[in-house]
C-alpha positions in Angstrom: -24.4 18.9 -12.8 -24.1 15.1 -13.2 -21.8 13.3 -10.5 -18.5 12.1 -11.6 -16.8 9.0 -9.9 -14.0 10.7 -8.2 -14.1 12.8 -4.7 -12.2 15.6 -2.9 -9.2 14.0 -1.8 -9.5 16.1 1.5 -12.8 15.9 2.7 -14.0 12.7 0.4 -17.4 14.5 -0.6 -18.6 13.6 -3.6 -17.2 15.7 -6.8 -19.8 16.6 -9.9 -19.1 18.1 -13.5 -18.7 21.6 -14.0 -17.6 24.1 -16.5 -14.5 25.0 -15.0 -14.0 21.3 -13.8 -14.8 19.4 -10.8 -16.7 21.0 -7.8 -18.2 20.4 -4.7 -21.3 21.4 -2.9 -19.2 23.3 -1.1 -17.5 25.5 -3.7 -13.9 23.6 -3.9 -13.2 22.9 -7.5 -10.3 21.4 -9.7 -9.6 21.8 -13.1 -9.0 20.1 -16.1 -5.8 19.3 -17.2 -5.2 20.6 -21.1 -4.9 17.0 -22.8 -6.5 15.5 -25.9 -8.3 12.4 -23.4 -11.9 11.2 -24.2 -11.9 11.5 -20.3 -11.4 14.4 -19.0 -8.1 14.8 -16.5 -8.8 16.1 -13.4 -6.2 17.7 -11.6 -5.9 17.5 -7.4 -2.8 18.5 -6.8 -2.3 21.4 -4.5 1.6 22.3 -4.8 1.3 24.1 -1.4 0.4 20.7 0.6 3.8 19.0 -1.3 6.4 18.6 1.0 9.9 16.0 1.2 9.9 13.7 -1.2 6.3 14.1 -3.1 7.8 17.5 -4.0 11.3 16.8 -5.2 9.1 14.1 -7.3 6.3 16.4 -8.8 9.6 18.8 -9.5 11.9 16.1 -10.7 8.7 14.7 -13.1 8.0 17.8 -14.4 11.6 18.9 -15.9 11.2 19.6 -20.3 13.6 16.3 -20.3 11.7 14.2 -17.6 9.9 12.2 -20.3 13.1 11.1 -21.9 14.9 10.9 -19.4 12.0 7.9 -18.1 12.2 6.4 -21.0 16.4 6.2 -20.6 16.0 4.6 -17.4 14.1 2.2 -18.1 15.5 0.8 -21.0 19.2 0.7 -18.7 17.3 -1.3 -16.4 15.5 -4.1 -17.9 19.0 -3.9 -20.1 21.0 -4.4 -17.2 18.8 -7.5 -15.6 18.5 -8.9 -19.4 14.5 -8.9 -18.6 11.8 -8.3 -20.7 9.7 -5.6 -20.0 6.3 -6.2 -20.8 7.0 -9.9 -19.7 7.9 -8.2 -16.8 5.1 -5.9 -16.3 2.4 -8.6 -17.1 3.9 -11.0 -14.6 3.7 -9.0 -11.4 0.2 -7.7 -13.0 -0.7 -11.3 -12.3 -0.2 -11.3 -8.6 -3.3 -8.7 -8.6 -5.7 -12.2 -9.8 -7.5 -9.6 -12.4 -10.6 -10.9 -14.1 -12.5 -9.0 -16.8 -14.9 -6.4 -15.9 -12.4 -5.2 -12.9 -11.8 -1.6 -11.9 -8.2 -1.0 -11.2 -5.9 1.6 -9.5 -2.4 2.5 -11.0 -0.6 4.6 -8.5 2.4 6.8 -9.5 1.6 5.8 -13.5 4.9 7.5 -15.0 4.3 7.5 -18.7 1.6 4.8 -18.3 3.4 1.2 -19.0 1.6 -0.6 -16.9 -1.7 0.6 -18.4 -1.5 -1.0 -21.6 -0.4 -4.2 -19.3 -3.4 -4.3 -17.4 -6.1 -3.7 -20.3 -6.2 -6.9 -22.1 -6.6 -8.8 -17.9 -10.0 -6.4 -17.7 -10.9 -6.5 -20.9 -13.5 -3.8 -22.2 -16.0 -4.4 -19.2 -13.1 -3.1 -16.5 -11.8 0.0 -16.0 -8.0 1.4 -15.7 -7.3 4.4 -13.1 -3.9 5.7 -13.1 -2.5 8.7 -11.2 0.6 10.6 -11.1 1.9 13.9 -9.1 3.3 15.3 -12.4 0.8 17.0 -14.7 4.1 16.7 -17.2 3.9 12.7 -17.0 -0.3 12.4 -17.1 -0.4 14.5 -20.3 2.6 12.5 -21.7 0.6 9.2 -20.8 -2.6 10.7 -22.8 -0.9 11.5 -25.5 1.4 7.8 -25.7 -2.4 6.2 -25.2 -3.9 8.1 -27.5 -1.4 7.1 -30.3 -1.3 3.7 -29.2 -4.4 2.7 -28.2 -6.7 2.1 -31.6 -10.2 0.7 -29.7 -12.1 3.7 -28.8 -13.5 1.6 -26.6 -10.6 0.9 -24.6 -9.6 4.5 -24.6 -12.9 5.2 -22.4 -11.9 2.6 -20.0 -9.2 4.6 -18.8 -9.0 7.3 -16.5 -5.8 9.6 -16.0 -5.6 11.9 -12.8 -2.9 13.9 -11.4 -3.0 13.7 -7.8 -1.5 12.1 -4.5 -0.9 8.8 -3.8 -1.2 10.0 -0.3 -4.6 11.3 -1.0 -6.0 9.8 -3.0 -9.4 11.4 -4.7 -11.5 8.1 -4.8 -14.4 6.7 -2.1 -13.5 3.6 0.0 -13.8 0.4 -2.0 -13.9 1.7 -5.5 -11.2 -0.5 -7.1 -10.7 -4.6 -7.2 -6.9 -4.3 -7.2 -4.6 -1.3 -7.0 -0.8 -1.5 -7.9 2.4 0.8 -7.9 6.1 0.0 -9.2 8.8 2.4 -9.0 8.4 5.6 -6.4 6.8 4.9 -3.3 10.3 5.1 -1.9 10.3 8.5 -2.5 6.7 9.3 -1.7 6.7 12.1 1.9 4.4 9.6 3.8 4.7 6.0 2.6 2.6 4.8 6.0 -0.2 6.7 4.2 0.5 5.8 0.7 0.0 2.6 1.2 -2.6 3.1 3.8 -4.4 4.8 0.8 -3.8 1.9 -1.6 -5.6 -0.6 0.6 -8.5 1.6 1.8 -10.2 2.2 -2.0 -9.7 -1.5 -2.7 -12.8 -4.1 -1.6 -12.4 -6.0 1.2 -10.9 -9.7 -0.9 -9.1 -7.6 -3.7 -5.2 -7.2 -4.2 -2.5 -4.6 -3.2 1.1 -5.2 -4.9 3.7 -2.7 -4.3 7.5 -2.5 -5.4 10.4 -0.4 -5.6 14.6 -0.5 -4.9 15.6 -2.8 -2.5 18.5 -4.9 -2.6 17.9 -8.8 -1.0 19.4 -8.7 2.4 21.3 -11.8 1.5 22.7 -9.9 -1.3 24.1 -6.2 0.4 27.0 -7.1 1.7 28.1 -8.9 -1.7 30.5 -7.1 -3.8 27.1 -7.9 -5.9 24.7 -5.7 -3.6 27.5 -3.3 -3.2 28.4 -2.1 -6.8 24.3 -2.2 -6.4 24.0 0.5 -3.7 26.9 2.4 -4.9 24.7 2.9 -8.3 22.1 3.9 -6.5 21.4 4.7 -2.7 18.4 4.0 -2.9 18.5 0.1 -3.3 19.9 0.4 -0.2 16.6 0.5 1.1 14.3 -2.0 3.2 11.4 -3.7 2.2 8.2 -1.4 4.1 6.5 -4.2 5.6 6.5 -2.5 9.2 4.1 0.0 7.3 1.2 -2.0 5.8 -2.3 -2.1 7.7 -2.9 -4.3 10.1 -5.4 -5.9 8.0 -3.4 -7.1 5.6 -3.5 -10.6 5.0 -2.2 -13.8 2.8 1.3 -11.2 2.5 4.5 -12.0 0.6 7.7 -10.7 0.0 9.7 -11.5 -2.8 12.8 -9.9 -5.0 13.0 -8.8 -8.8 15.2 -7.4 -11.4 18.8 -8.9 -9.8 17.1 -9.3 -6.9 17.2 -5.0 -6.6 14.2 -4.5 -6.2 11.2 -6.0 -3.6 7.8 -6.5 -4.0 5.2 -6.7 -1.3 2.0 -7.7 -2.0 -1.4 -8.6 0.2 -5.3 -9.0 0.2 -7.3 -6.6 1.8 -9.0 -7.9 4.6 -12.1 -6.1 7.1 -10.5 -7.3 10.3 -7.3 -8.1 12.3 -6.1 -12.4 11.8 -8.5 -14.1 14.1 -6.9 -14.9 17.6 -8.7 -16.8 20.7 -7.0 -15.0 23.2 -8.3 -17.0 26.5 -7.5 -20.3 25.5 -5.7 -21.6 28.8 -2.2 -22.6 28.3 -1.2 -26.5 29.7 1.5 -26.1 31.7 3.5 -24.9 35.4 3.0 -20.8 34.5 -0.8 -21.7 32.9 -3.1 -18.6 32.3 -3.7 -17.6 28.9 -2.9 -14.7 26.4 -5.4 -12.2 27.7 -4.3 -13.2 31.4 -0.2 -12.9 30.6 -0.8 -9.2 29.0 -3.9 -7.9 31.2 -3.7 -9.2 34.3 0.1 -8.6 35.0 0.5 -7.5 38.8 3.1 -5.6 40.4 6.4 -7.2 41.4 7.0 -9.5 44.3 9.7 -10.6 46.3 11.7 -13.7 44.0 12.2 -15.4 47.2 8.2 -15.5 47.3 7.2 -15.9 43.3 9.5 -19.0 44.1 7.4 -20.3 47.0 4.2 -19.6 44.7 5.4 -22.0 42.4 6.1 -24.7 45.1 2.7 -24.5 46.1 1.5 -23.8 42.6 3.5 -27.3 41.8 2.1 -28.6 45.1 -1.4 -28.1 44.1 -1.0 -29.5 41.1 -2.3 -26.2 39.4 -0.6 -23.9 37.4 1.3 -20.6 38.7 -1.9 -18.8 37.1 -4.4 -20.6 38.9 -3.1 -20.7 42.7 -2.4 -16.9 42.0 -6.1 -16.3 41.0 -7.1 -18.8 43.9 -5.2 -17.2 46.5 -5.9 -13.8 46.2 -9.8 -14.3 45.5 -9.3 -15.8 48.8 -7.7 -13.1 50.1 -10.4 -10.7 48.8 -13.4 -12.5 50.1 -11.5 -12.3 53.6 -10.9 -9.1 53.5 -14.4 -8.4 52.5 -16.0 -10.4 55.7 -14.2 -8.5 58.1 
C-alpha cells in the first residue's frame, strides 16, 4: 500500500491506499466518494459524530436543490453589494500572500469558487485542498472542475475531501495558507474550527476567515437593521475571542456593505514576547510578574496607607519597602 497525504482525522495516524479506500494500520478505513476526479475523494465524515450546527449544514448541503439553491445566493449577494465576484474572491485570496509552488487549504469549499481563484496565485507547482461536510457539494465541485478546468495538469493539483473543518484529516503544518468564506458561523465548534485552520498551516503562513457580520457602527442603522432583519445571522460578532493565542500581525476588517467580517492572522510558534520583570518607575513600583504573583492577603487601609508614607519616606516604591520589610521580618523570626 503506498502512503497517501492525508491522516485519520481522529487519531492523526498516517492513512495509505487501499482497495476499498483509505486505511490505517489499525483497520479504520474511509471510502471513496463516487466522482469522476483524477484524485480520488476520500470521504471522513462520520454522520454519527455531527451534531448542532455541522449537522443542520451537512443536511442543509445535501438537499436535490442545494446546488441551485448556492448558486441563487450567491448571485443575490454580490447583486445586492454591486460587487464582482471573482474580483471579490481574488482580493481577499490576496491577504493569504500566496506564491507559486504553495499548498493551500480551502475549508467549507461549497461548489469550489474559490478554487479556481487560488490556482493561477500557486501556479502548477502548488497544490489546492478543499473540503466540505456535504458529499452532495464535493461531487458537484468535481464535476464544475472537471468541465472547467482544461490543464490536466492543474486538475492534479487539486484535492477534494469531504470531511470536518473541525477535524480536519491532515498532519500539523501541511499547508502555507488556509482560508474559509461563508459557514464557520454555523460550524458546532467554531473554537476548534479555527483552532484546526491554524494548526495544519506552518508556523509564518496565513489564516483568513469570514462570514456575516454586520459593522458594529452599522447595527443600529436603519441600514444594519433591514440587514439583520434579512438575515439573523449578520447579527453576529466578529470571533476574535476564539483564535489561538498565537496568532499574530491580526486584522479585522468588513466586506460586502460592510455585512460581512473578515479576520485574518499569521501563524506564529509562541505567545507575543513580554519581559514580565521589568520594574515599574514609580510610588506602587514592582513589576508585572510581582503585581499578578506576588499579591498578598489584605491589610488594614489605615496601614497600606502608613506603608506608603514610609514607602514615600524611603524614597522607594510601595513594592520595595514591602519586600524590604517583611524579608526583615523573616530573618527575625528566623534568629529567634
Amino acid at each position: 500500500m503506498s502512503m497517501s497525504q492525508y491522516c485519520c482525522p481522529l487519531s492523526k495516524e498516517k492513512l495509505f491506499f487501499s482497495d476499498s479506500g483509505l486505511s490505517s494500520l489499525q483497520g479504520v478505513c474511509y471510502p471513496f466518494l463516487n466522482a469522476d476526479m483524477i484524485n480520488k475523494i476520500p470521504v471522513f465524515i462520520d454522520e454519527n459524530l455531527l451534531s448542532g450546527g455541522d449537522k443542520i449544514s451537512q443536511v442543509m448541503y445535501s438537499r436535490d436543490n442545494s446546488e441551485q439553491a448556492y448558486d441563487n445566493f450567491l448571485s443575490w449577494l454580490f447583486e445586492t453589494f454591486n460587487v464582482d465576484e471573482s474580483m471579490f474572491r481574488s482580493t481577499l485570496l490576496d491577504k493569504l500572500n500566496l506564491k507559486k509552488g504553495d499548498r493551500v487549504l480551502i475549508t467549507g469549499c461549497g461548489l469550489g469558487n474559490d478554487i479556481l481563484s487560488v490556482l493561477p496565485k500557486v501556479g502548477t507547482g502548488g497544490e489546492v485542498y478543499a473540503q466540505d461536510i456535504s458529499d452532495l457539494m464535493v461531487a458537484a465541485t468535481a464535476r464544475i472542475l472537471k468541465n472547467i478546468v482544461s490543464d490536466e495538469i492543474n486538475l492534479k493539483n487539486i484535492y477534494l475531501s469531504v470531511s470536518n473543518a473541525s477535524m480536519l484529516p491532515f498532519e500539523d503544518d501541511y499547508f502555507d495558507a488556509a482560508y474559509h468564506f461563508g459557514g464557520i458561523n454555523l460550524f458546532s465548534d467554531m473554537k476548534m474550527a479555527i483552532s484546526e485552520m491554524s494548526r495544519v498551516v506552518k508556523v509564518g503562513g496565513r489564516v483568513v476567515l469570514g462570514d456575516e457580520g454586520i459593522a458594529p457602527w452599522l447595527k443600529e442603522h436603519e441600514y444594519g437593521k433591514m440587514a439583520v432583519c434579512n438575515n439573523k445571522l449578520w447579527a453576529l460578532e466578529p470571533p476574535l475571542a476564539l483564535l489561538p493565542e498565537t496568532a499574530s500581525d491580526v486584522h479585522l476588517s468588513w466586506v460586502l456593505g460592510n455585512c460581512f467580517y473578515i479576520i485574518d492572522f499569521t501563524v506564529a510558534s509562541s505567545m507575543p514576547y513580554m519581559n514580565i520583570d521589568v520594574p515599574h518607575q514609580g510610588v506602587r513600583g514592582g513589576s508585572i510578574r510581582k503585581r499578578y504573583y506576588g499579591q498578598l492577603e489584605g491589610v488594614d487601609p489605615v496601614l497600606k496607607q502608613k506603608i506608603a508614607e514610609a514607602a514615600a519616606s524611603a524614597g522607594v516604591s510601595a513594592s520595595a519597602w514591602l519586600e524590604k520589610a517583611i524579608e526583615n521580618s523573616l530573618i527575625k523570626n528566623e534568629k529567634k
